[in-house]
N, C-alpha and C positions, 0 to 999 in steps of 0.2 A: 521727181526725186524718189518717190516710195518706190516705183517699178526700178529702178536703178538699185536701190539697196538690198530686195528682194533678190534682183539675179545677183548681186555680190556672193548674199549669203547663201543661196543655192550652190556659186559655183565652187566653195570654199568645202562647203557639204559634201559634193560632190566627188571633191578634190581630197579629201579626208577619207572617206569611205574606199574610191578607188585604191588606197595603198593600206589596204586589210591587209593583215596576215591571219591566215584557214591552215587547220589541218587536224590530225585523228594523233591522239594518241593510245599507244596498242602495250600489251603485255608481251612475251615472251610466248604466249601459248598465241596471237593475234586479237585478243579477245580487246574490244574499248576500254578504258580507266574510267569510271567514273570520277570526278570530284577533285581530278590534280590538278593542282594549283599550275600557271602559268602567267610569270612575269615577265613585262621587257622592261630591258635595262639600257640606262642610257650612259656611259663611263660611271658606271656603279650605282647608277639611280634609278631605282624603280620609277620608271614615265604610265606603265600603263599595266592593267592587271585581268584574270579573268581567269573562269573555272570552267573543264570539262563538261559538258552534258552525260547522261547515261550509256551514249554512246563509243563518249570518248573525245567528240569533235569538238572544236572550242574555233570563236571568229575574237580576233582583237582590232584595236583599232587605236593604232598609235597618232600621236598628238602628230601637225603639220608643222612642219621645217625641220624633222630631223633628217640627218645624215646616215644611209642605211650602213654606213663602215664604224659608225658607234653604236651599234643597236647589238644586244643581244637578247635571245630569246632562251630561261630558265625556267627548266618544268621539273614541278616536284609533286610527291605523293607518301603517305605514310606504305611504309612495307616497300617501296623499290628506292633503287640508286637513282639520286638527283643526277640530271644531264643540264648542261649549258650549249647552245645552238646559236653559232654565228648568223646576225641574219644579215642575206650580202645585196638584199635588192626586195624595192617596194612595188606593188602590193608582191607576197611572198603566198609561197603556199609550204609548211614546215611540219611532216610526221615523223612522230618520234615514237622507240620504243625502247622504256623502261625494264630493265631487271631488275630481278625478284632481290631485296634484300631485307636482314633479319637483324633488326637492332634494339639493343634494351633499353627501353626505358630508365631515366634516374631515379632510382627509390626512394617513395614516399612514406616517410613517416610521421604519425599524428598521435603525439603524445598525452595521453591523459592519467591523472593522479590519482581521480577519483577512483572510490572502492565500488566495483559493480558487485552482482551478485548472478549465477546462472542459475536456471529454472531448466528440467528436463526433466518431465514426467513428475514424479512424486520426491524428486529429488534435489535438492538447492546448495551450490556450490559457493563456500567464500574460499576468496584467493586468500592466503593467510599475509603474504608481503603485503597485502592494500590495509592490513591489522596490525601486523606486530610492529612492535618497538625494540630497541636494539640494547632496551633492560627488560626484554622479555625472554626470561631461561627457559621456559619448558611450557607446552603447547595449553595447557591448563592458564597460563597469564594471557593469550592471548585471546581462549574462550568467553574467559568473564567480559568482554570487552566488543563481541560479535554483539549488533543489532541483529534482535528477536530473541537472544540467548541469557539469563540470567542462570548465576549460581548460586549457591546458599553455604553457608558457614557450616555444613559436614560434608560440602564438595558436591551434592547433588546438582544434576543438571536440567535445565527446564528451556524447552525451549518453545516460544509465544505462550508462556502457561501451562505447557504439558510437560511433565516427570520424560528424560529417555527413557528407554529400553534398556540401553546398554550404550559404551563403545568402540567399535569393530578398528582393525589395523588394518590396511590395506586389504580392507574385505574382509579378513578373519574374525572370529571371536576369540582374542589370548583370552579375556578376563570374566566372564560372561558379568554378572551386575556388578562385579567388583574395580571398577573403572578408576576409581580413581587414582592407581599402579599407576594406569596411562600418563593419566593428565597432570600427575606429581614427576614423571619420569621421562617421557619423552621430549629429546628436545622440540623447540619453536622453530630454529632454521632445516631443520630434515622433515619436516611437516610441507607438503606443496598446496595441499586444499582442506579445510574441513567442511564433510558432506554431513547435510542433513537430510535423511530418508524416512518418508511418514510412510504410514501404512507396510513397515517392515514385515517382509513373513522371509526367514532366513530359511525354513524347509522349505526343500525344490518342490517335493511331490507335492507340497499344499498352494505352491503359487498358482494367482488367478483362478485356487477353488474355494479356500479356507479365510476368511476374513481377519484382519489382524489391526488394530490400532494405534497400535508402539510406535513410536519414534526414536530413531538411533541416529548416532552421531558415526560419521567413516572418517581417518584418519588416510589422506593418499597420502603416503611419502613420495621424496623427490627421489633422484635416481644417483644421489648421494646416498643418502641409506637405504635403497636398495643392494650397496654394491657391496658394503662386507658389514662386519660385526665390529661396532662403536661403543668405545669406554669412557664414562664420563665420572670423575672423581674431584671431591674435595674434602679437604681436609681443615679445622680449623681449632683454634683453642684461646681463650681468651678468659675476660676476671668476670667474677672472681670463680677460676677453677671451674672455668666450663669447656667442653669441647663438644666436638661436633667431625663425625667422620660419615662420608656417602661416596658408595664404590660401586660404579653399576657396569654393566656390558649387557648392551642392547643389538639386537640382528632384525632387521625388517625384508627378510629374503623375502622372495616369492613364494618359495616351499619351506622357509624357518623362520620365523619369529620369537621373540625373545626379551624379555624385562627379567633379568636376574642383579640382585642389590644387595650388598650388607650395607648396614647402615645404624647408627647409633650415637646417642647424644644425650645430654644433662640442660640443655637451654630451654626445654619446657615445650619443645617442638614433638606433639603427642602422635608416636606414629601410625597408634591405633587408627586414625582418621584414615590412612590408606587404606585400610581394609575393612570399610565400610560397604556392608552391603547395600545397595540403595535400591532393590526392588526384594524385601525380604517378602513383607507381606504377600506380593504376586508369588512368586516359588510355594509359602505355605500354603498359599492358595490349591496350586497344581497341584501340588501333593496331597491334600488333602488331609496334615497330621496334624493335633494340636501338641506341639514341640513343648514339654516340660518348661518351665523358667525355676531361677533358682529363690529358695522360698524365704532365707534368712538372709538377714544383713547385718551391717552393724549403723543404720538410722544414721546415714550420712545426710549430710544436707543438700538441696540441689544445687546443679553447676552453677553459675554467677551466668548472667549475660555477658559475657565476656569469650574471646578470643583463648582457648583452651593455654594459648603462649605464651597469656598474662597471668595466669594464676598456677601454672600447672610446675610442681617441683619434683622433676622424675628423672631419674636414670634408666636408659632404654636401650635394648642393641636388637636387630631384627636380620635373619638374613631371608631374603624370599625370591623365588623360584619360579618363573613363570615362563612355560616354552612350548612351542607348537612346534610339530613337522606335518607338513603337507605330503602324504604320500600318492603312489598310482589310484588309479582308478577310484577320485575321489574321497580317499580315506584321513581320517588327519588321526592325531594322538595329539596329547594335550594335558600337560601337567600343573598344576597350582600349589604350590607350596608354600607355607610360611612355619617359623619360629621367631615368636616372639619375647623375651625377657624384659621384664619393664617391675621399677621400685617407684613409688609414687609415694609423698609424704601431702599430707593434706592439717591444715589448722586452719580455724571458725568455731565462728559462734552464734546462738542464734537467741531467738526470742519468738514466742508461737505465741499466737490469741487466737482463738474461736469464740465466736461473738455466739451466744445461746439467747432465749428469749429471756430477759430478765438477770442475764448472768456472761462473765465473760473468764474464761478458764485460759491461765497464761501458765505457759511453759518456757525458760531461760537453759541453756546448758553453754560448753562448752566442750568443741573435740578434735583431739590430737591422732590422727590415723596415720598409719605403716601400712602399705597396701603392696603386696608382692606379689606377681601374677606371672604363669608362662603360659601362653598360647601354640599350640602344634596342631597345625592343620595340613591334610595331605587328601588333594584330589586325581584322582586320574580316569581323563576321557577320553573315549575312543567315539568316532563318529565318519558313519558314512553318509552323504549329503548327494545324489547325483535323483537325475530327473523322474528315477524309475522307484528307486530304492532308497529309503533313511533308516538309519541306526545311529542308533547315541546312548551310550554305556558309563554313566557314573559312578565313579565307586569315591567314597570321602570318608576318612578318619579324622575326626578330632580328639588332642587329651590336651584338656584344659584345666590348668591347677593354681587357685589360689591359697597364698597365706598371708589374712590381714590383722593386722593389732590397732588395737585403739585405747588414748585412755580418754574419760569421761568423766566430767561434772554435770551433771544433774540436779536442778534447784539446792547447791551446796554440798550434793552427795558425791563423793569421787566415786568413780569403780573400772575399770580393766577389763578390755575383752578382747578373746580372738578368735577368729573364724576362719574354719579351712573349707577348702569347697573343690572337690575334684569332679572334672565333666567330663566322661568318654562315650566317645559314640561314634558308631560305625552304622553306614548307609550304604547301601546300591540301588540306582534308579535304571531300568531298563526300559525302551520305547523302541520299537519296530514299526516300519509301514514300507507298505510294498501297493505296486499299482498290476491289476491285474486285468483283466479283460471289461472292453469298451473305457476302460479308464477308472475303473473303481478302483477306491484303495481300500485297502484290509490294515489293521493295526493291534499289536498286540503292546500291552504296556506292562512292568510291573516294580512295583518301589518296597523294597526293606529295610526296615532299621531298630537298634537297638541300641539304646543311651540308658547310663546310670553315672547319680549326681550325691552321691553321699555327700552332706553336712553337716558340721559339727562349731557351737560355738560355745564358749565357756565366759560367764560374767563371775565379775567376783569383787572385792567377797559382802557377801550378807546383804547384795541388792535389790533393795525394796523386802526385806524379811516381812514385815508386816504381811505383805501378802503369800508369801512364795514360803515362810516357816515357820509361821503363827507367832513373830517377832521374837524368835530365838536367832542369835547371831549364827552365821552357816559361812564354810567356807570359798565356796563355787556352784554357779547355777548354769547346769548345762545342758542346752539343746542338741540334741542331732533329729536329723530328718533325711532321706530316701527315698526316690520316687523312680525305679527300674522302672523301664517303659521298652515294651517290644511292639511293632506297628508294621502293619504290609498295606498296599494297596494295589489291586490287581485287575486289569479290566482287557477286552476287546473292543473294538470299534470299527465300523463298514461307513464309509464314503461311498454316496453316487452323487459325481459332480453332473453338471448339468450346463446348459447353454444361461441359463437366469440363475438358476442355484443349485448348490452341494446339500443335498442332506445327508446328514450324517446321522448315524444309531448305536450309539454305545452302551454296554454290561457289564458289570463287576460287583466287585467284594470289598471291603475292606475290613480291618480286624484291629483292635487297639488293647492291650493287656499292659495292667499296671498294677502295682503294691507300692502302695505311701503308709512306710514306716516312721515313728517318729518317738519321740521321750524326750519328758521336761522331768530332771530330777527333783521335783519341787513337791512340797508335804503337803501336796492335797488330789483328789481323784483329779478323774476326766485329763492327765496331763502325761496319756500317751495313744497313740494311733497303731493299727494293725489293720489296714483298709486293703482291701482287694478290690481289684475292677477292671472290667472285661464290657466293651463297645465294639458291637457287630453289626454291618451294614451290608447291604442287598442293594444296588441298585441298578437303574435301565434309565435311560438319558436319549431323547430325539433334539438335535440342532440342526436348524435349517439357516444357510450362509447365502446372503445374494451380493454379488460380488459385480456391480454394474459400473458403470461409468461415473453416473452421478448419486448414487443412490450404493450403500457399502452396508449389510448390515445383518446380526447373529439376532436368529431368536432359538434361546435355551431352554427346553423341558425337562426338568429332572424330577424323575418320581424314586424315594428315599425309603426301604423298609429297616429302622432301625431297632437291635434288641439292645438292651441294656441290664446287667446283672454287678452291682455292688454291694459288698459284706462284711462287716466289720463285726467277729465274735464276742467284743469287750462291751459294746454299747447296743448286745442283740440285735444287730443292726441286718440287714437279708433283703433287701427288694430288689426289684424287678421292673423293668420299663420298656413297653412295646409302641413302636411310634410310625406314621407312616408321614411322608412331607411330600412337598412339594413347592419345587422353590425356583420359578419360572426366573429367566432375564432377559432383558431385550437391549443391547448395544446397536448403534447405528450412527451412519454420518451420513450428510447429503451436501455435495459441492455442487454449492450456492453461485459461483463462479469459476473463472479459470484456477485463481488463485483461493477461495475463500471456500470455508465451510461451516456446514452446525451440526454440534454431535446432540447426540440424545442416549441416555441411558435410565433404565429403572428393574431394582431389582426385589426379588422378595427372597429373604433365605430364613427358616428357621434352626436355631443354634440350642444346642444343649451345652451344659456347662460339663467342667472336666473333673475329674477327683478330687481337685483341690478346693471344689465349693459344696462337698460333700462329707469330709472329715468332722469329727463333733468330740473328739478331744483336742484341747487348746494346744495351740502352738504359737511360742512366744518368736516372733519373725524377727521383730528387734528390741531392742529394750525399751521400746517403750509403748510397743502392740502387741497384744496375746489375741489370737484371732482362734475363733471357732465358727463352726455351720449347724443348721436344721440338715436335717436328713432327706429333706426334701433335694429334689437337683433343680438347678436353672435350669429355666427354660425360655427361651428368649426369639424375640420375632423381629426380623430386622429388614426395615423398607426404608429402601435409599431410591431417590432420582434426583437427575442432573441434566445440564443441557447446556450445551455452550456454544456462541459463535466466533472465529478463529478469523482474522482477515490479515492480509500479507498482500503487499506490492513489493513484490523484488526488485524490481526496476528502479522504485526511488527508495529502497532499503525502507520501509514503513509495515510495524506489524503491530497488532492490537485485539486483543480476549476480553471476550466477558463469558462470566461463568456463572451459573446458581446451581446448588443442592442441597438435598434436603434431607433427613437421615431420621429416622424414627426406630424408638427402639423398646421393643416391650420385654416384661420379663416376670416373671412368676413368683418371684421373689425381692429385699430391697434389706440393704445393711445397716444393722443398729448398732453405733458406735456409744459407747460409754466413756466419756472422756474429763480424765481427772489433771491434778497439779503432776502427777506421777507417771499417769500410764495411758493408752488407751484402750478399752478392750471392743473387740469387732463381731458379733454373731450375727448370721445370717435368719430372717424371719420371713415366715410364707404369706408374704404379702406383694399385692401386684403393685406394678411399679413403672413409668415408662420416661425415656427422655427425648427429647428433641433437639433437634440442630438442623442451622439455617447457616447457609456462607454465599455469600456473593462475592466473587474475586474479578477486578478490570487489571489487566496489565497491557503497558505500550512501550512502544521500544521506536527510536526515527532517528538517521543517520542527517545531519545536513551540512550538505555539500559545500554551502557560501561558507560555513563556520568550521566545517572539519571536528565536528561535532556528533557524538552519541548520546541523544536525549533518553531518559527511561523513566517507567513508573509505574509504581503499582498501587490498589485500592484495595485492599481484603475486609471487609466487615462477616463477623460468625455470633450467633445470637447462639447460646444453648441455654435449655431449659429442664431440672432434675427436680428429685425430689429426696432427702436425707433424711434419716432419722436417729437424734441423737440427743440422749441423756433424757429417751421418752418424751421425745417432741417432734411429730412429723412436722419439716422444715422443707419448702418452695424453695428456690435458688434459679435465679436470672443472673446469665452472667455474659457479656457482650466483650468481643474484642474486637476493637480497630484496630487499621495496620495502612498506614502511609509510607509511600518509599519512593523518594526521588533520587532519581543520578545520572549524572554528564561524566561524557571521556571527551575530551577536546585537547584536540593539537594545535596547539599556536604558533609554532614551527618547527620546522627538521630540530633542531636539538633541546625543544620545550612542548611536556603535554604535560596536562592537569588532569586529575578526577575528584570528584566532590558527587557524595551521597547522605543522605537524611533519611532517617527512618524514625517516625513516631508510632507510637503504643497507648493506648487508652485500654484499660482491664478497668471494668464498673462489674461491680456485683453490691456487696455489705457497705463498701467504702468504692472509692477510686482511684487509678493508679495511672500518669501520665510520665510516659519516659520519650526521650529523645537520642538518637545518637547520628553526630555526624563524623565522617571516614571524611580525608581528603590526601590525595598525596600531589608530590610535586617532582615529574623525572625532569634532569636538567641534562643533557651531554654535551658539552662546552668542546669536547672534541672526541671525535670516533672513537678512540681506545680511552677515554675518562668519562664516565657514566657517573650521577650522585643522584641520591632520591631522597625525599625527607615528607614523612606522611603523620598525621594528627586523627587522635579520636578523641570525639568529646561524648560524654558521657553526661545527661540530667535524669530527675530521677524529681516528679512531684506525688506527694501521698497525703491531702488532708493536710491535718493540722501539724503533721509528722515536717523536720526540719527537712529541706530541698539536698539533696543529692548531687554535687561535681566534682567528675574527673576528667581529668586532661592526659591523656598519652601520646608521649613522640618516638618516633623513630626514625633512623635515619642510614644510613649507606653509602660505602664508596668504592667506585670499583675502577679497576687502568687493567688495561689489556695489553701484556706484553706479545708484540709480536714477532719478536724474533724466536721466544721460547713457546708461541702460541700457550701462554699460561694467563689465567686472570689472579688479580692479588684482590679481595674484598674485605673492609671494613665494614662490621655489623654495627649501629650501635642499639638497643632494643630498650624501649623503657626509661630515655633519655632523663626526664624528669624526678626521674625513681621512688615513684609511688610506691608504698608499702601494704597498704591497705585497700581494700573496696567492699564498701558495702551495699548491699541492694535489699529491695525488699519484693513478695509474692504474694496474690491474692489467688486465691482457690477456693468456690464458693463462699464458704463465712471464714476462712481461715484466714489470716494476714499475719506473715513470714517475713522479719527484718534478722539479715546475716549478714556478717562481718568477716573477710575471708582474708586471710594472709598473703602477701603477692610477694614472688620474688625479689624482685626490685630492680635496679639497671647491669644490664648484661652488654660485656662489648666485646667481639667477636672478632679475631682475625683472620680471615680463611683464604686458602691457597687452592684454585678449581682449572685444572688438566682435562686431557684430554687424551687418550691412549688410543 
């Protein structure tokens, strides 16, 4: 039985195999297919299957009992026409040859929502669509809101912890520090990326020789505003009797750019805030000049911690001017213009204590201020920028003119003051560099200018006579003061770049000439000034720049010959001051990783003091400080280090700093204040003196994806430590700030996000002072053309035994989008609750400041916003 079964299955085997079907399949050129599929089909049914070898050939071997007149043989391949081949008899032998054919693919798309982030060199790309919100008007709303990016309540930008630079428009510089034009003005939908670029060096000739630290923010527009010049207006007016007009025409060419605006309003919306500088200190730095500041006032009290929006009672109109042209062969021009007109009414009142050993001296007033100001400002740049050759030609005029009135109660004393103050000043900054053989560059620099600030203010009548006219009644007491200031600074400079490093060798001069004139018409000596003074400088400067891969980093030698001559004929006053310095820096970074780095800086500079800590007749600054000096000059030693590590994953949107510095400051001198129920008076005494400051700053910033969620926060602690002297008592002063700040942007869906932020304050010196403030808003858009938002600030305020501090502020908005007439209609409403009031209080060493400030109260708005 088994030998029977065995030849069955043998002859059935046998029988199966013999009706193979063999054969090659070929291209068109003859060449075998690999890999093409071949099926046989039985009246449409795949019976049996098999693939090519690399030759081409393939053997099948169809199932026993079929019929070969239902058999067909189907050979297919990607890239040729499918063939079908009758097969008419078993076993077969069947070759076939395929034509070339060419067919698309269905396109695949794979959708995702999430916000990435690009990384390319030193440079980091947000898509702004994966950001903005469709109540987001102008590119500034969508900044606050980038993970790694925070901004600060006068529009400065920081981003992972570090101050920008600036920010550039499609590459350009319109604004150079004055940025926040941009981020107030252009819109959020003509914005396509915003770039952030560390280690910016904007001069050609210095890239990859000259080390640079700055961080800037780039602006790509889309190829909507690239294509012509955009008007964006609105117009609004609401109770009680306020309005509100903004008229701009913007151009984002490739060879013209453009922010030009009138604009003007009474809602408290201060538009000084635009034209904030936010790298003043670095420019005075470059320059090299101590810029006059103005010397009287009328002893306003400080702003509130508040939102300028909420307290601020102005009438303002501003037109401003801002336009570049790109011309041939690298050249641009470049205009900056502003006029601004602004009336500002201010009421408060305050209550002062200085806590003294054994004694506490309390000061009550109250004041009524008219403050009227025009601001004219006019710059014009020329700049060549190409890989060989840079030039850049500043020229800036200012005239700035205040007229302010105040009246005053003073511990039950009324009295009346005004004060006029006009600023004019004209500058030119010239810089040349050129690259010459083996690749040195040569550079010649030079900056002038001259500013005069005449002031004049008149108190009246009979204020404070006891002191000021031996207690005879009088009918006006008045100050003026003047301080013409002519300044140049002039140097050359030699670059040899290098494969490791650029050293560089720089020479020059600088020259500072001033007269601080001044008169108190008041019945007693020493209460006028006729100061002369003249600061001459000599110096030669070696910086060596290593400019590596991981490793970035400036060491600065500057050696300082300075002369100094100031003379005042009334107080026999004549010396003379020869000084030689040396005031070394070293900057540097080193990337710790692909993405992360640690900076390090330390520097030593010594500082002389300016005319104004040299005068030694009294000058009453406000009514209620007469300051005078020793004839001695400051002289001042000032060592700062720092060091921080910077880490970033772009990939999962995660950034986080930590920072320490440390700041040491000596000085050859230290101020004795005499401080009465009345007055306080300030003279400088030759005694050494020095202060210290410690700050440790962590900031984090983490995007998350499951929540659709922007986590942030920051950690600031700053320890400083002084020394005062006052009413004949040298006084210690510890004074510590903390600084907590949480906050989330989270989207809960396409027509629902939230923000919610908390910032606490801890000030400990004499006493302690714990404030709180939480921001939270709520956008709803219930359908694409109806947009509403409604946002809360709460305000706490603990002092001691002092009563606790709460304000609630609301606001709210509505806006519909007509699309036939592409116009928006928005309801403002500002102040919902209609606070009238706010008071705060301020610690400053032993000083403790409670004021009570007037607040407009609820403003509602109805604006109509076009599009031209």
């Amino acid at each position: 039985m088994k030998m029977i079964l065995i030849a069955v299955a043998i002859s059935v085997c046998a029988s199966s195999f013999g009706q193979a079907i063999k054969g090659t399949i070929k291209d068109s050129t003859g060449l075998g297919i690999p890999n093409a599929s071949i099926n046989l089909r039985s009246q449409g049914v795949i019976v049996a299957y098999t693939a090519t070898d690399t030759g081409g050939a393939y053997t099948l071997h169809p199932p026993s009992g079929l019929t070969p007149n239902d058999l067909a043989l189907e050979v297919r391949c990607i890239g040729y026409q499918e063939q079908t081949i009758p097969v008419r008899a078993l076993p077969a032998t069947i070759d076939c040859t395929l034509a070339m054919s060419a067919s698309e693919l269905a396109p695949l798309v794979i959708r995702d929502n999430r916000p990435v982030l690009h990384s390319h060199g030193d440079t980091l790309d947000y898509k702004v669509t994966d950001f903005r919100s469709v109540q987001d008007r102008v590119i500034g709303d969508v900044i606050k809101r980038l993970p790694g990016i925070s901004v600060t309540s006068d529009g400065t930008i920081y981003y992972n912890g570090r101050a920008i630079s600036g920010v550039y428009i499609g590459g350009d510089n319109l604004l150079d520090d004055n940025y926040s034009i941009a981020t107030t003005s252009v819109p959020a939908d003509k914005v396509d990326k915003v770039q952030v670029i560390d280690n910016i060096q904007p001069i050609k000739v210095l890239q990859n020789k000259v080390n640079t630290n700055d961080v800037a923010l780039n602006l790509v527009m889309n190829k909507t505003a690239r294509l012509h010049v955009m008007g964006q207006e609105s117009i609004g007016a609401g109770l009680p009797g306020n309005y509100d007009a903004d008229l701009k025409a913007m151009a984002f060419k490739n060879d013209y750019k453009a922010i030009n605006y009138l604009e003007g309003n009474n809602t408290g919306y201060d538009l000084r805030q635009e034209l904030v500088s936010h790298n003043a200190s670095a420019g005075q730095q470059r320059l090299g000049a101590d810029i006059p500041t103005p010397l009287l006032s009328l002893g306003a009290a400080n702003d509130p911690a508040l939102s300028r929006q909420r307290y601020l009672f102005d009438r303002s109109g501003m037109l401003n001017a801002n336009d570049l042209v790109d011309l041939r062969h690298d050249w641009q021009l470049r205009l900056n213009a502003w006029n601004l007109r602004d009336r500002e009414r201010q009421d408060y009142s305050q209550v002062t204590s200085t806590y003294l050993p054994g004694d506490t001296v309390r000061y009550a007033g109250t004041q009524h201020n008219q403050l009227n100001s025009g601001w004219l400002r006019a710059q014009f740049t020329a700049t060549l920028n190409s890989s060989t050759c840079y030039l850049n030609n500043v020229t800036l005029v200012n005239d700035n003119r205040w007229t302010d009135y105040s009246h005053v109660n003073t511990n039950g004393s009324p009295m009346d003051q005004a004060l006029r103050d006009n600023a004019l000043g004209f500058s030119n900054e010239f810089n040349w560099m050129r690259t010459v053989e083996s690749d040195h560059i040569i550079q010649a620099y030079s900056y002038v200018s001259r500013m005069t600030e005449p002031e004049t203010r008149s108190i009246g009548p009979s204020y404070n006579d006891s002191l000021f006219n031996h207690g005879a009644p009088y009918a006006q007491l008045i100050q003026t003061v003047d301080v013409p200031t002519w300044y140049t600074n002039d140097y050359v400079s030699f670059k040899v770049p290098g494969d490791v490093m650029t050293r560089s060798f720089r020479a020059g001069f600088s020259e500072q000439s001033q007269m601080l004139t001044s008169n108190l018409n008041a019945a007693f000596d020493s209460a006028a000034n006729n100061l002369s003074w003249e600061k001459k400088k000599a110096y030669a400067e070696a910086a060596f720049d290593i400019v590596g891969q991981k490793l970035r980093a400036t060491l600065t030698l500057p050696f300082t010959y300075q002369q100094l001559h100031y003379a005042d004929p009334g107080y026999a006053l004549d010396k003379k001051l020869t000084r030689c310095y040396f005031n070394p820096e070293l900057i540097g970074k080193y990337k710790a990783g692909p993405e992360n780095f640690v900076t390090f800086r330390y520097g030593y500079r010594n500082q002389t003091g300016s005319i104004e800590d040299v005068y030694q007749g009294y000058l009453l600054k406000d009514y209620r400080t007469l300051s005078a000096n020793s004839p001695d000059l400051t002289l001042r030693q000032n060592q700062e280090a720092a060091t921080g590590y910077y880490y970033r994953k772009a990939m999962r949107l995660f950034f986080w700093s930590l920072s320490l510095a440390y700041n040491r400051i000596g000085a050859n001198n230290i101020a004795s204040d005499i401080i009465t129920d009345s007055y306080q008076r300030l003279v400088m005494l030759p005694f050494r003196n020095h202060t210290d400051s410690w700050t440790v700053d962590g900031t984090i910033s983490k995007y998350s994806f499951a929540l659709q969620t922007t986590f942030s926060g920051e950690v600031r602690w700053q320890d400083n430590r002084s020394i005062q002297f006052q009413n004949g008592a040298l006084l210690p002063f510890n004074t510590t700030v903390s600084v907590l700040n949480l906050g989330m942007e989270t989207k809960w869906s396409d027509p629902l996000r939230f923000s919610y932020r908390v910032t606490g304050t801890r000030t400990a010196s004499t006493t302690r002072i714990d404030q709180w403030l939480q921001q939270s808003t709520i956008f709803y858009n219930p359908k694409p053309d109806l947009q509403f938002k409604l946002s809360g600030e709460y305000y706490y305020t603990h002092s001691g035994a002092n009563p606790d501090l709460n304000y609630f502020f609301a606001d709210a908005s509505l806006r519909y989008h007509c699309t036939k007439r592409n116009i928006d209609w928005e309801l403002d409403a500002t102040n919902i609750l209609d606070v009238r009031t706010y008071k705060a209080v301020t610690l400053v060493a032993n000083t403790f400041t409670a004021s009570s400030y007037a607040l407009p109260g609820r403003i509602i708005l109805l604006k109509i916003v076009f599009t031209l």
